[in-house]
Backbone as ProteinMPNN parsed JSONL, in Angstrom:
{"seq_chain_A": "XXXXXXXXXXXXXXXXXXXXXXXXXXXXXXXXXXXXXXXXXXXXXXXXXXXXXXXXXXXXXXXXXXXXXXXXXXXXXXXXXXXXXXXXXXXXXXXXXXXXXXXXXXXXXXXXXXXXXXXXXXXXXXXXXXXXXXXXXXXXXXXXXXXXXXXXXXXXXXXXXXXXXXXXXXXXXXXXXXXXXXXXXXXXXXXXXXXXXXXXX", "coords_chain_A": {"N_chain_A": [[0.847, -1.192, 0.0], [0.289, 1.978, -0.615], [0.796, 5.824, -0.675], [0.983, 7.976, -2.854], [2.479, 9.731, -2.414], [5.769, 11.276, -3.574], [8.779, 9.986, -2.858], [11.167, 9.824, -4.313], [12.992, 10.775, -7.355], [14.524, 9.002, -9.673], [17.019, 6.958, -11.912], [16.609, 5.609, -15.112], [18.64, 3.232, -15.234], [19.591, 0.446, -16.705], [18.144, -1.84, -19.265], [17.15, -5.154, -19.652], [16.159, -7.909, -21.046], [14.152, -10.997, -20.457], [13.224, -13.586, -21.927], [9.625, -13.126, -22.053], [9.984, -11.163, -19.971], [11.1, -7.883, -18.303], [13.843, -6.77, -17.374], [14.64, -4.297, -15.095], [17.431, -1.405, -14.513], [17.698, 0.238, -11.661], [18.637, 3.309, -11.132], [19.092, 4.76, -8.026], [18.735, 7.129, -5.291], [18.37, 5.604, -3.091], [18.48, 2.759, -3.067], [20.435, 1.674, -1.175], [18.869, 1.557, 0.9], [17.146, -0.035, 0.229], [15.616, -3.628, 0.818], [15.885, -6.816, -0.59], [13.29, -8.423, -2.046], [11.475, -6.531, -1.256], [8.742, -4.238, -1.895], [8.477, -1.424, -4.096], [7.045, 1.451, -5.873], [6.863, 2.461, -8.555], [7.072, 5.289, -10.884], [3.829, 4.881, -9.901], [3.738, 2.11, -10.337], [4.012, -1.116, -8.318], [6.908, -2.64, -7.992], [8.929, -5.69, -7.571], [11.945, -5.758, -5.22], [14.87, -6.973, -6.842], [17.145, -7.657, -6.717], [20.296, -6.117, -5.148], [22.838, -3.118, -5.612], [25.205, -1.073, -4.449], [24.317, 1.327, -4.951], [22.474, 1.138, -7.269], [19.285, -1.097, -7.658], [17.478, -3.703, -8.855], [14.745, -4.624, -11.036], [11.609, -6.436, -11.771], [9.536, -6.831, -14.584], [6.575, -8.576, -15.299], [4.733, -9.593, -17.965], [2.142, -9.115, -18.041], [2.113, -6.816, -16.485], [3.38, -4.678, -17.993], [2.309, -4.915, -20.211], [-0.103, -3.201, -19.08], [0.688, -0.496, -18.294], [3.459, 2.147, -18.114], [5.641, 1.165, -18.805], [6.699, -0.528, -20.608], [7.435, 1.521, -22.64], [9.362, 2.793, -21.382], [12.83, 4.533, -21.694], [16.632, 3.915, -21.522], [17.911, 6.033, -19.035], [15.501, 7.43, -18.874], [13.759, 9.179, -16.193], [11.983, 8.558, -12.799], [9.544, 8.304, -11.079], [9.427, 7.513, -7.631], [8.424, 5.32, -4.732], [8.717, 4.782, -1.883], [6.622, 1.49, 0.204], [3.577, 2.209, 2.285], [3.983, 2.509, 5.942], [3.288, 1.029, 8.783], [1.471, 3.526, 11.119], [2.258, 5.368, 9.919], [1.758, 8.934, 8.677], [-0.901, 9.626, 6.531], [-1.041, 11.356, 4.099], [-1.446, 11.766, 1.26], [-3.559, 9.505, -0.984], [-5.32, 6.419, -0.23], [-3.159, 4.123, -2.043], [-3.04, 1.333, -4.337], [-0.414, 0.679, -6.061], [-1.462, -0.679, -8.672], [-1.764, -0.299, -11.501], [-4.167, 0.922, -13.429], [-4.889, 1.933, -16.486], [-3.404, 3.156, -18.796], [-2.986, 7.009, -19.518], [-2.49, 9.603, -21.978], [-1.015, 12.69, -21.888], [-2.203, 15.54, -23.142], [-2.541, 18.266, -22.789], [-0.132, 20.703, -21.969], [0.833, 23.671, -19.921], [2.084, 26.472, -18.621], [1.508, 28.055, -15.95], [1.043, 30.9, -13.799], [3.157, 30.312, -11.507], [2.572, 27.461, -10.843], [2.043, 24.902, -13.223], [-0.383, 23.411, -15.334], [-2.028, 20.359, -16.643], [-3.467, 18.81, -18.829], [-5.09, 15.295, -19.338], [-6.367, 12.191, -21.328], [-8.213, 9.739, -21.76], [-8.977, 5.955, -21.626], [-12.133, 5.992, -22.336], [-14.073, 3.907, -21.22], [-13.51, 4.141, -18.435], [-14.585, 5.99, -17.522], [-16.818, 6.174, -15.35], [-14.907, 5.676, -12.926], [-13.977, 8.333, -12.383], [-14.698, 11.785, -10.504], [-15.199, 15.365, -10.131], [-13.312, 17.014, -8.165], [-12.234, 14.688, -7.165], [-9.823, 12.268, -6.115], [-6.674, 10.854, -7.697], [-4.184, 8.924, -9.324], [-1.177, 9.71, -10.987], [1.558, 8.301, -12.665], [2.322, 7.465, -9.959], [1.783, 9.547, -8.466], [-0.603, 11.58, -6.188], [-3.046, 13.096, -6.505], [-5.678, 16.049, -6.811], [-8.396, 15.809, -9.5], [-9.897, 18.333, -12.113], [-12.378, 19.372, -13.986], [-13.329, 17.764, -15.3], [-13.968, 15.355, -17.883], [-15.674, 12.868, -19.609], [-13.538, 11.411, -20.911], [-11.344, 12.693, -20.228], [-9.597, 14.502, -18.19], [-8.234, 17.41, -15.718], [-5.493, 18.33, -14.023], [-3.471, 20.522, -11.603], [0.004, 21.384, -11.018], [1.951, 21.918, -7.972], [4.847, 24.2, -7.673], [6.359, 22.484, -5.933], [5.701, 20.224, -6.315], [6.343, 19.58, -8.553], [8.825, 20.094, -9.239], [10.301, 18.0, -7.586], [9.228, 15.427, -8.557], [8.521, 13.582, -11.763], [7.434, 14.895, -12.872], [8.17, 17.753, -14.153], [10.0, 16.529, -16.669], [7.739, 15.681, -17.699], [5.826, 15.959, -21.185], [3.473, 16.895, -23.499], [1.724, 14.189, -25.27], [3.143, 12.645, -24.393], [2.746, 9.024, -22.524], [1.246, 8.264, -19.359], [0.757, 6.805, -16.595], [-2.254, 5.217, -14.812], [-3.903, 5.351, -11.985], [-6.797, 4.842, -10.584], [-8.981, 5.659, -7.775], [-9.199, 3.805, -5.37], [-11.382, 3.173, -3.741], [-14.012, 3.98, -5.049], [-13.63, 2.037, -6.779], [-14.32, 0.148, -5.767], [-16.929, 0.79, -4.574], [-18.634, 1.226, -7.433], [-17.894, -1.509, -8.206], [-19.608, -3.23, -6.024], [-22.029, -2.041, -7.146], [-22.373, -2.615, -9.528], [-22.713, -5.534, -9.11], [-25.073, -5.177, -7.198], [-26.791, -4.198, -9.583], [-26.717, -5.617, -11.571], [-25.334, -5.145, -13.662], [-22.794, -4.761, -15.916], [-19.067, -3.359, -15.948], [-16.58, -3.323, -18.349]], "CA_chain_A": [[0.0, 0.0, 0.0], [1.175, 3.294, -0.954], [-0.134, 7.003, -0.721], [0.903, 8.928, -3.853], [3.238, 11.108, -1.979], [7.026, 10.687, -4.523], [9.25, 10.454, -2.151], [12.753, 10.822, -4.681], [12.935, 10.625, -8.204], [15.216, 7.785, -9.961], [17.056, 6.963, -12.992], [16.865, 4.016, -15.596], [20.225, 2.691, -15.884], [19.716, 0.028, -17.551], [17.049, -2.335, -19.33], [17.257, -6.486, -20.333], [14.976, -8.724, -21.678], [14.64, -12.707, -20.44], [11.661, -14.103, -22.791], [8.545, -12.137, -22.111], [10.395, -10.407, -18.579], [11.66, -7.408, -18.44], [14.159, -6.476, -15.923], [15.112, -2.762, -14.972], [18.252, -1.705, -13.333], [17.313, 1.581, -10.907], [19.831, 4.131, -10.052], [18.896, 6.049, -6.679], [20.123, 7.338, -3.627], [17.424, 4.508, -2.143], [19.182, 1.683, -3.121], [21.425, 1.073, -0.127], [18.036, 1.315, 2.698], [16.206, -1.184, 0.177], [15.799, -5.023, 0.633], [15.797, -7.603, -1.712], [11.878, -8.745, -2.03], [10.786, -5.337, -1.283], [8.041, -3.389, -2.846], [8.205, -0.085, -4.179], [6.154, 1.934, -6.675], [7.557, 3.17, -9.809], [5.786, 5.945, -11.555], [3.294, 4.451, -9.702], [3.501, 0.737, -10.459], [4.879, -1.741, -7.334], [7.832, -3.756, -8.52], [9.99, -6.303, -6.178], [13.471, -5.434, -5.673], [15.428, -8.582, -6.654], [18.894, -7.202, -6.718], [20.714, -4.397, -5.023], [24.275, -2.951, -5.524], [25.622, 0.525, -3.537], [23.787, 3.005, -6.122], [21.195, 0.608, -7.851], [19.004, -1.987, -7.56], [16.89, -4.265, -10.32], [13.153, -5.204, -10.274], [11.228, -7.334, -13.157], [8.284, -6.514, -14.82], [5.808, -9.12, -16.243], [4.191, -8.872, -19.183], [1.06, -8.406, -17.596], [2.271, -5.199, -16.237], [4.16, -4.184, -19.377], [0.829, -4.1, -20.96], [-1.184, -2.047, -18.46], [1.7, 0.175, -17.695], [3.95, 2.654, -19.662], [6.905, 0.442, -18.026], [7.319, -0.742, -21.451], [7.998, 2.879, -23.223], [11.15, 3.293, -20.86], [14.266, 4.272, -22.144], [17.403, 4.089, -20.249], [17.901, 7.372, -18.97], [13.974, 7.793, -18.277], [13.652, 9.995, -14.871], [10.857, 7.82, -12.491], [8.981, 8.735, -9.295], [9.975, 6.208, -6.22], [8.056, 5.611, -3.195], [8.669, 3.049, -0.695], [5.413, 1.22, 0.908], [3.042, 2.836, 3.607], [4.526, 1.888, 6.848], [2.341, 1.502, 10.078], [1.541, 4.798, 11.967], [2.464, 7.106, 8.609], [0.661, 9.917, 8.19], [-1.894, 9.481, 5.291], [-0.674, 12.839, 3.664], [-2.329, 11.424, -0.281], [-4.73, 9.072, -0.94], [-4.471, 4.93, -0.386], [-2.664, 3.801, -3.589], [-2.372, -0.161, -4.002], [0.51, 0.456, -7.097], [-1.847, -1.631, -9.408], [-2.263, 0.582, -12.717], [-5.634, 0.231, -14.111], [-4.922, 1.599, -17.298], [-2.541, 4.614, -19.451], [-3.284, 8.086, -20.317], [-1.678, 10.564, -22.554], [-0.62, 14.051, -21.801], [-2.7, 16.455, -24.296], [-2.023, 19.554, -22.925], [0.747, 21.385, -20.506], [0.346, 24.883, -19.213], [3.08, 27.205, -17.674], [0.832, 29.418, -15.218], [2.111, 32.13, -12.938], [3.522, 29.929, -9.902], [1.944, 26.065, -11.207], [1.174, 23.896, -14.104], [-1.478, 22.475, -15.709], [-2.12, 19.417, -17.486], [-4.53, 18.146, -19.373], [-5.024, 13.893, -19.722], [-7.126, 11.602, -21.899], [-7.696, 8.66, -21.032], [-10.408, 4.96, -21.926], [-13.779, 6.122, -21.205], [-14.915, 2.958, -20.015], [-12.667, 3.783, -17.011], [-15.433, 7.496, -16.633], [-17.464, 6.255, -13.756], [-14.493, 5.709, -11.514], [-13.463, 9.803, -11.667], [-15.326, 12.41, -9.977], [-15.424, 16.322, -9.909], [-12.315, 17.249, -6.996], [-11.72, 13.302, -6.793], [-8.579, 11.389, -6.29], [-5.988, 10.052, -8.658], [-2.505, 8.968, -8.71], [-0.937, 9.564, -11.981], [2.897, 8.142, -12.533], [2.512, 7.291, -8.508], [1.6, 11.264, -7.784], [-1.368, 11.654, -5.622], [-3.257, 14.579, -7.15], [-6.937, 16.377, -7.484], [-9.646, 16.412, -10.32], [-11.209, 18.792, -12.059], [-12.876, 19.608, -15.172], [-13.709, 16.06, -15.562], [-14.887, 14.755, -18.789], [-15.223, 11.695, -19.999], [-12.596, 10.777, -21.043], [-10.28, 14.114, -20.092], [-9.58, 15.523, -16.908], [-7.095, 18.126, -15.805], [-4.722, 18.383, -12.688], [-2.547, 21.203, -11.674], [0.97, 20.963, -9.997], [2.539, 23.15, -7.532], [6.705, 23.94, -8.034], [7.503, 21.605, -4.932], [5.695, 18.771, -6.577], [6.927, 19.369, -10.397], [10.294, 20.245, -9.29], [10.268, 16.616, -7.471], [9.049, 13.953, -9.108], [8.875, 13.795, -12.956], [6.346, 16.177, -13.957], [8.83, 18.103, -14.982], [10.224, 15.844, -17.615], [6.567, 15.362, -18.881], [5.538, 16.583, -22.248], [2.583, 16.272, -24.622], [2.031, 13.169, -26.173], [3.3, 11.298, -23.141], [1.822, 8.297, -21.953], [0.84, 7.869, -17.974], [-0.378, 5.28, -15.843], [-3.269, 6.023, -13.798], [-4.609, 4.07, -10.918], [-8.23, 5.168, -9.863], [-9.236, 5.003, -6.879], [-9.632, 2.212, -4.9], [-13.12, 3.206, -2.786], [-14.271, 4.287, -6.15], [-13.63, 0.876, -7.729], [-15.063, -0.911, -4.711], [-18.464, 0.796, -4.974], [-18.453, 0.646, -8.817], [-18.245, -3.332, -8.636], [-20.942, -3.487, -5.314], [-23.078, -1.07, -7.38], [-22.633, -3.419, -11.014], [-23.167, -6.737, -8.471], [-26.99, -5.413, -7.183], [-28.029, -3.929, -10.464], [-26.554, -6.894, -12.63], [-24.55, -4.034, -14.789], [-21.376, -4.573, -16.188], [-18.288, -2.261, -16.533], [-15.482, -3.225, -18.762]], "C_chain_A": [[0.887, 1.248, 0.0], [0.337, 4.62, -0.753], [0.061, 7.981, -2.205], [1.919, 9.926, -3.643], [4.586, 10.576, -2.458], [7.779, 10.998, -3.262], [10.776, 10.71, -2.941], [12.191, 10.319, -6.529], [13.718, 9.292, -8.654], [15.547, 7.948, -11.638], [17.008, 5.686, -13.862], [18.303, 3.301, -16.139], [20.369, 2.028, -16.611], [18.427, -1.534, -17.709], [17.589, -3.851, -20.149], [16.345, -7.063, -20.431], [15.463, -9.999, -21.565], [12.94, -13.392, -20.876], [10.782, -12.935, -22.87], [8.82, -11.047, -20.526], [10.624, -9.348, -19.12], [12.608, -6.771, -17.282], [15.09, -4.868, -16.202], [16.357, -2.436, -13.981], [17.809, 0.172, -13.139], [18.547, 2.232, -10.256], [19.424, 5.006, -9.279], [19.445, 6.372, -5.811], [19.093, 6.203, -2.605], [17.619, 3.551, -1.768], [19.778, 1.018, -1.818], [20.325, 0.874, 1.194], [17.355, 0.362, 1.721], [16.323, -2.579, 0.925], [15.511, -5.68, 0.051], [14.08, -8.324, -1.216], [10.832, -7.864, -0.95], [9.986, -4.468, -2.062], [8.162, -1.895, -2.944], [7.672, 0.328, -5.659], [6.941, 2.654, -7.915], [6.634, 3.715, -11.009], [4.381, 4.826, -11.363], [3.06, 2.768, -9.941], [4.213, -0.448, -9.398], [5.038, -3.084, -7.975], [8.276, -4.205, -6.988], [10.946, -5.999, -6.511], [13.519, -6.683, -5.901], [16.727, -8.302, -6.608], [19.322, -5.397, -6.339], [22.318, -4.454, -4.791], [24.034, -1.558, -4.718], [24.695, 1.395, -4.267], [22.53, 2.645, -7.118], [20.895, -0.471, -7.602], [18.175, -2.655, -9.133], [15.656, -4.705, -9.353], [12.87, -5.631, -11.57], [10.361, -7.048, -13.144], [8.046, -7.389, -15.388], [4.976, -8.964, -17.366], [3.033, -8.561, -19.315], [1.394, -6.691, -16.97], [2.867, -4.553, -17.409], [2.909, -4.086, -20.43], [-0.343, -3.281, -20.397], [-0.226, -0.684, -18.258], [2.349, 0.82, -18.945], [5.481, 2.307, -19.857], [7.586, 0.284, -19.77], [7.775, 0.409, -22.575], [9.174, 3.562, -22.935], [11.883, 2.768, -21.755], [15.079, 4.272, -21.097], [17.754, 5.753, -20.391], [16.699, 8.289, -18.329], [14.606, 8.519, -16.886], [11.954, 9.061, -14.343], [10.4, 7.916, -11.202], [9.273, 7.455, -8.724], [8.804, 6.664, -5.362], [7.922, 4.283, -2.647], [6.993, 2.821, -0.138], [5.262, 1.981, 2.153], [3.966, 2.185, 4.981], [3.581, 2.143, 8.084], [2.355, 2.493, 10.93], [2.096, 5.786, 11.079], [1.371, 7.831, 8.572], [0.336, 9.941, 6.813], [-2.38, 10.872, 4.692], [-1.52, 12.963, 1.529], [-3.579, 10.932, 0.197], [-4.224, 7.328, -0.479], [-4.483, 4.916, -2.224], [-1.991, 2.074, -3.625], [-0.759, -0.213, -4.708], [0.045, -0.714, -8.048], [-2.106, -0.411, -10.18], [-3.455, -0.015, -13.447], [-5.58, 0.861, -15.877], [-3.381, 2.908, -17.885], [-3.53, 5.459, -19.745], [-2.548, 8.898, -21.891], [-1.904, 11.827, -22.15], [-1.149, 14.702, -23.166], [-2.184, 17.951, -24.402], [-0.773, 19.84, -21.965], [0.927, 22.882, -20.58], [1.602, 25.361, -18.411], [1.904, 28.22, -17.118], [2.057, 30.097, -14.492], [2.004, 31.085, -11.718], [3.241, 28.171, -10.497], [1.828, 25.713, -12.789], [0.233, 23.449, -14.406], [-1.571, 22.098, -16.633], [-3.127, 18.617, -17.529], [-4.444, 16.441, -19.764], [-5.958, 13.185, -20.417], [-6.811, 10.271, -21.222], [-9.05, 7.674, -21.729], [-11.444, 5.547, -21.403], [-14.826, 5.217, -21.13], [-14.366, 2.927, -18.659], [-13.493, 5.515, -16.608], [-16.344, 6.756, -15.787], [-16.647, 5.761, -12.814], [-13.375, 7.302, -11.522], [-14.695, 10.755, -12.013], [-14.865, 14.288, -10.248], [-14.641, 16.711, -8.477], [-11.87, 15.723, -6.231], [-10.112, 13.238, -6.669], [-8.371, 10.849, -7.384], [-4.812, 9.835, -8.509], [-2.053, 8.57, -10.191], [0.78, 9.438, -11.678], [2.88, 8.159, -11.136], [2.38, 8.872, -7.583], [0.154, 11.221, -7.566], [-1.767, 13.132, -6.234], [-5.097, 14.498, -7.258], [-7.765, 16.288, -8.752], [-10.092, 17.374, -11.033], [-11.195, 18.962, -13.564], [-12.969, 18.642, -16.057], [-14.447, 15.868, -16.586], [-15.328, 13.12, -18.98], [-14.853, 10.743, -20.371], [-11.526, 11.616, -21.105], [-10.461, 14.223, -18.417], [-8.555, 16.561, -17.054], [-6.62, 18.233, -14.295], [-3.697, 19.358, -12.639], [-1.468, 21.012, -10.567], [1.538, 21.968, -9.569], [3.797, 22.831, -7.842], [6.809, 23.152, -6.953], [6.978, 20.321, -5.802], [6.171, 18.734, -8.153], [8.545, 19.538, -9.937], [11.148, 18.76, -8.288], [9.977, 15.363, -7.457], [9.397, 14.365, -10.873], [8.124, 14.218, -14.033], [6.94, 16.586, -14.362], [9.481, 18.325, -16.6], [9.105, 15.84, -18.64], [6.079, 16.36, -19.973], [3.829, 15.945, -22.883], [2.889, 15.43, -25.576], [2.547, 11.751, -25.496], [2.677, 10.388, -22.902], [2.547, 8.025, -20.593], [0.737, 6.814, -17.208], [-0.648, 6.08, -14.994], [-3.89, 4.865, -13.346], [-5.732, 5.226, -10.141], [-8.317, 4.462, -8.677], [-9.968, 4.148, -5.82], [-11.318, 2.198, -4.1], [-13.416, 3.603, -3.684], [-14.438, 2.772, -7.022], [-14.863, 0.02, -6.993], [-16.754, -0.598, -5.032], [-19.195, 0.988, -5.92], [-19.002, -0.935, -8.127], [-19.262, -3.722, -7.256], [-21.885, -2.931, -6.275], [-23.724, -2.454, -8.75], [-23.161, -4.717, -10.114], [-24.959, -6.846, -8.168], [-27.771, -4.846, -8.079], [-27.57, -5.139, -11.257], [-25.938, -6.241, -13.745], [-23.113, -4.901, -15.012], [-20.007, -3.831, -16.76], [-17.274, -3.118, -16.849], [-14.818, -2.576, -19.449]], "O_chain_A": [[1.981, 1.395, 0.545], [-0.88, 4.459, -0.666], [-0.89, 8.698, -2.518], [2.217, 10.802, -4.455], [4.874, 9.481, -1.974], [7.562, 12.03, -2.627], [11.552, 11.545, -2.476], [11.188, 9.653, -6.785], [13.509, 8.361, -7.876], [14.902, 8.605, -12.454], [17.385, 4.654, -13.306], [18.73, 2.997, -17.253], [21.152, 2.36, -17.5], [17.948, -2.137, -16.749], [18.33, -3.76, -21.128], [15.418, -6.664, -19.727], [16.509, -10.42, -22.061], [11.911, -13.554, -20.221], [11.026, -11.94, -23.552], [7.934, -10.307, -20.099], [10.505, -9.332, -20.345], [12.057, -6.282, -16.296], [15.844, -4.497, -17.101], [16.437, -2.976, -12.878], [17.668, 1.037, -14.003], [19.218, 1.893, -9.281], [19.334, 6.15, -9.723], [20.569, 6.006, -5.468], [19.262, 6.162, -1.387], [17.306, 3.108, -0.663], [19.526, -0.155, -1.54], [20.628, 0.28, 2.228], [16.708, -0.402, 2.438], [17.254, -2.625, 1.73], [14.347, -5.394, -0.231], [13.862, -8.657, -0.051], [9.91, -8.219, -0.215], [10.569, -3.892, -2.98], [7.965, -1.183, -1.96], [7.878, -0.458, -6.584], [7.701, 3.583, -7.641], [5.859, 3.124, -11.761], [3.938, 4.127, -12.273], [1.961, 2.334, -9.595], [5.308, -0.73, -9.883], [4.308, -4.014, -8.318], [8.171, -3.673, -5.883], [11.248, -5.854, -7.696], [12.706, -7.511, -5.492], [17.389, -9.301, -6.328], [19.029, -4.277, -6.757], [22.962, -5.291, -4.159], [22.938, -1.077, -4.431], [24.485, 2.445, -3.66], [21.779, 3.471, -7.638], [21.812, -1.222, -7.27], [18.299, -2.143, -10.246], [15.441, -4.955, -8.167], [13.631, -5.349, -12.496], [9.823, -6.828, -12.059], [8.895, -7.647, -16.241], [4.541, -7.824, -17.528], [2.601, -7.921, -20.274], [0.757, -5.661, -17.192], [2.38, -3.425, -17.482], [2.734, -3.217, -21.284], [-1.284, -2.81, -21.036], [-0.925, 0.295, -17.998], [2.184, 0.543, -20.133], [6.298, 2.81, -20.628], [8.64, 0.803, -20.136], [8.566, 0.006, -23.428], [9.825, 4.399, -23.561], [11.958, 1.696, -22.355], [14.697, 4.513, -19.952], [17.839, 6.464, -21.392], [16.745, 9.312, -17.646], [15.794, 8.405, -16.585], [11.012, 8.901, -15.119], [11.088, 7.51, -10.265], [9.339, 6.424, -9.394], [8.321, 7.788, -5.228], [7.322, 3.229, -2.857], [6.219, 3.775, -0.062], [6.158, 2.358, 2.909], [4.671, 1.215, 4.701], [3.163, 3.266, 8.365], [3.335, 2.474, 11.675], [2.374, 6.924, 11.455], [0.215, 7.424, 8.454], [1.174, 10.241, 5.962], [-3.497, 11.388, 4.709], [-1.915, 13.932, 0.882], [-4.359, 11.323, 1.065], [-3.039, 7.005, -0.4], [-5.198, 5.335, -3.134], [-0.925, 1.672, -3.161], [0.096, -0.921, -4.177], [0.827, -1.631, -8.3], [-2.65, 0.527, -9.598], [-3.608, -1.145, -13.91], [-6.291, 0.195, -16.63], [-2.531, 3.303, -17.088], [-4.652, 5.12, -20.121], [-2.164, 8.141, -22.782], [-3.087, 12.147, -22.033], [-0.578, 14.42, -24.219], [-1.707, 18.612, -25.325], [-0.542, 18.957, -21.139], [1.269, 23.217, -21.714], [2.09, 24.603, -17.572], [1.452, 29.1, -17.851], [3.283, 29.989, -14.512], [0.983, 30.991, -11.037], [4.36, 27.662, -10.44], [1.404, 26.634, -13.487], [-0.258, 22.829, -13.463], [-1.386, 22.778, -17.643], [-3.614, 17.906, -16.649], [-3.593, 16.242, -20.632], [-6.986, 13.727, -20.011], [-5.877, 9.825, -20.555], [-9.998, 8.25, -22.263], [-11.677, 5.633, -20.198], [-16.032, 5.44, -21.019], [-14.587, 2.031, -17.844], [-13.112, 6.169, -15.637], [-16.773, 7.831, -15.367], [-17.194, 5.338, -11.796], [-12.323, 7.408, -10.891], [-15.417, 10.773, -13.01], [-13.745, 14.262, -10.759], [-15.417, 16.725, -7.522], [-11.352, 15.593, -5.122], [-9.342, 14.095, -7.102], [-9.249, 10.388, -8.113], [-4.201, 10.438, -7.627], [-2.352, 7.48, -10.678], [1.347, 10.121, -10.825], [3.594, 9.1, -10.791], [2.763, 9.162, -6.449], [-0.522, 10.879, -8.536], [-0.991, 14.075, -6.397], [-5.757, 13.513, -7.589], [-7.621, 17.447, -9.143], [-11.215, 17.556, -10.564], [-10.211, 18.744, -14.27], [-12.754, 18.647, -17.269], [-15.641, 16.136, -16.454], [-15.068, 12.345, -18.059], [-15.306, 9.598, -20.362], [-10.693, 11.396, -21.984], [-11.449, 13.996, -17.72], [-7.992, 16.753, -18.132], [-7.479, 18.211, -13.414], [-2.874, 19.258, -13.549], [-1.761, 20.606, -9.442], [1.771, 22.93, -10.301], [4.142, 21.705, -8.199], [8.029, 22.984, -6.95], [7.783, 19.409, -5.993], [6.289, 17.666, -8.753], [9.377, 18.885, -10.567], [12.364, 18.574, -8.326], [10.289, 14.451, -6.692], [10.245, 15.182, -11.231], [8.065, 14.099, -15.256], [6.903, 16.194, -15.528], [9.556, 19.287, -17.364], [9.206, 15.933, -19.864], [5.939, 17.542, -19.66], [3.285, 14.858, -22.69], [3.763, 15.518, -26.438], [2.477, 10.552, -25.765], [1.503, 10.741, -23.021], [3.728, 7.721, -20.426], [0.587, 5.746, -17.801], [-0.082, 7.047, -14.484], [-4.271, 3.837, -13.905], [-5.474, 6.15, -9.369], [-7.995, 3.305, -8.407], [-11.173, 3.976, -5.634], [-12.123, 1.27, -4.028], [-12.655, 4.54, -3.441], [-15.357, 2.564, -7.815], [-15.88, -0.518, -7.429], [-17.58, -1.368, -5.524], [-20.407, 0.999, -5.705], [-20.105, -1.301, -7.722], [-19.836, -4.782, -7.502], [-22.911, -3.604, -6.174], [-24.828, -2.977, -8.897], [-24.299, -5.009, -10.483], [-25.792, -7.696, -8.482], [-28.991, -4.756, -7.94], [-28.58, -5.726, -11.643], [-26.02, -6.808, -14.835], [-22.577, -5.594, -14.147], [-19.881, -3.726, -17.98], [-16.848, -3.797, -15.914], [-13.631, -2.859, -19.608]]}, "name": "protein", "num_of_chains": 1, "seq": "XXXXXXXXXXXXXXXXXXXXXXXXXXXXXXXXXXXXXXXXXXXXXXXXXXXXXXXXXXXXXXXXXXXXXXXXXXXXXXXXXXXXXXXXXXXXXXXXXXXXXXXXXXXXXXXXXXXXXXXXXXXXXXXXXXXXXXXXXXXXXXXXXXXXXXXXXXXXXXXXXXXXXXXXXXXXXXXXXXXXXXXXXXXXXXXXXXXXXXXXX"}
């Protein structure tokens, strides 16, 4: 379980391929407090460590995640939000975030305002009845607001502490995301489809 809140950025050092795997090697300053069959979230998605040296570790993606995810669009070099798992008695400063990506976006627009950002996302709109009007979302593992919700658009704006540390920054139009809706949102979605006999896919 995760909240959304990045706690460092990261780089992709380097990327191999074993059949349909893919394994990532992570350069952070995190590396040395991980442990090997540890979860952490990458641009929102929770990999296991399986290997750690002084300055990087490696985690494997399946090819189930490599197709919900934009895991497979990394280059080496990519820039990638980190955040270690919730830990008991943290302050619940986001939202809950399992690190399961439910699907990609793309970046349409981006916005220099006076002081913030704003960016515009598209996204499947069979995935519009799980966002709301000042709802939750956690795009690339960033816990963030709502608004001007369509459906199949929203928009989210970022202040300079959170673009100047994670990898909003980096992001451009044309990008693709991962976005994980959230989870009390899903839940009463699939009670709601269970007592009318609806189905959302």
């Amino acid at each position: 379980m995760f909240t959304g809140i990045i706690e460092t950025t990261a780089k992709v050092a380097d990327i191999t391929h074993d059949g349909t795997n893919v394994h990532f090697t992570i350069e952070s300053e995190l590396a040395g407090q991980l442990k090997i069959d540890q979860s952490v979230a990458h641009n929102g998605v929770c990999l296991t460590v399986v290997d750690i040296h002084p300055d990087q570790y490696k985690v494997t993606a399946v090819q189930e995640t490599l197709n919900k995810t934009n895991l497979g669009s990394w280059h080496k070099g990519d820039i990638i939000n980190l955040e270690r798992a919730l830990r008991a008695g943290d302050r619940l400063d986001g939202h809950f975030v399992q690190g399961h990506v439910d699907t990609t976006g793309i970046c349409v627009e981006k916005q220099t305002l006076d002081g913030s950002w704003l960016y515009r996302f598209t996204f499947p709109e069979t995935f519009a009845p799980l966002i709301i009007e000042k709802g939750s979302i956690c795009i690339n593992g960033v816990s963030l607001t709502l608004f001007n919700v369509g459906r199949n658009e929203f928009t989210v704006t970022i202040i300079p502490y959170t673009f100047e540390h994670t990898n909003f920054k980096t992001l451009k139009e044309g990008d693709i995301i991962n976005l994980e809706f959230d989870v009390l949102g899903k839940y009463s979605l699939r009670m709601w489809e269970l007592k009318e006999g609806n189905s959302h896919s």
